[in-house]
C-alpha positions, 0 to 999 in steps of 0.5 A: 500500500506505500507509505503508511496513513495517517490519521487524525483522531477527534474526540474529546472523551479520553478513552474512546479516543485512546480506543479508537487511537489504539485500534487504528495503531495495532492496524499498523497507522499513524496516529494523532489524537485530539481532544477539541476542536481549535487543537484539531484544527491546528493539526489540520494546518499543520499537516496532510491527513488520510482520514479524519476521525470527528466526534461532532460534541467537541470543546473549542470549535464544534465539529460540525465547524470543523467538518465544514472547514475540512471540506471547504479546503477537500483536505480529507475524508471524514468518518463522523463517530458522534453520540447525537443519532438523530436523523437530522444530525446524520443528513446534516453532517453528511452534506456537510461533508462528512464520507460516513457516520457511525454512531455511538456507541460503536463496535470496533471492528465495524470501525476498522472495516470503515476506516480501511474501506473509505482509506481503500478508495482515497489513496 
């Protein structure tokens, strides 16, 4: 596959994102992890991302914020992992720009099935 993807990791809540960040290394990625809006956002300007993963609840910038900038500048796709599982919620982020959406609580095999898919389709 080349060199290995790189993939930043929203979520505010400490152990979902060390969950998420543990599972996406044993997968063999490169992990960043950050827990609000504004210090994802630094990340994003910092470097090039293969995949975002964005919890929409975040402290800081919002994710749906965040969403939009990211799309706005087609940097990466985005997997949205979000509590709020109204169908609303769901369309909104979606046309927002959001590749996919999986809502908590989620399974974590269902996450790596994700992530591999979407990442099989942009690289």
């Amino acid at each position: 596959m080349g060199e290995t993807a790189r993939i930043l990791v929203v979520e505010d809540d400490n152990e979902i994102n060390a969950l998420l960040g543990g599972l996406l290394h044993r997968s063999g990625y490169e992990v960043q992890s950050a827990y609000s809006g504004t210090e994802a956002k630094l990340y994003l300007e910092m470097k090039e991302w293969d995949l975002v993963l964005l919890d929409l609840m975040l402290p800081g910038m919002r994710g749906e914020e965040l969403l939009a900038l990211i799309s706005a500048r087609g940097q990466s796709p985005v997997i949205v992992i979000s509590a709020e599982g109204e169908r609303e919620s769901k369309i909104s982020a979606l046309r927002t720009g959001a590749d996919d959406y999986i809502t908590k609580p989620f399974d974590l095999e269902e996450v790596a099935a994700r992530v591999e898919s979407l990442l099989r389709r942009y690289r």
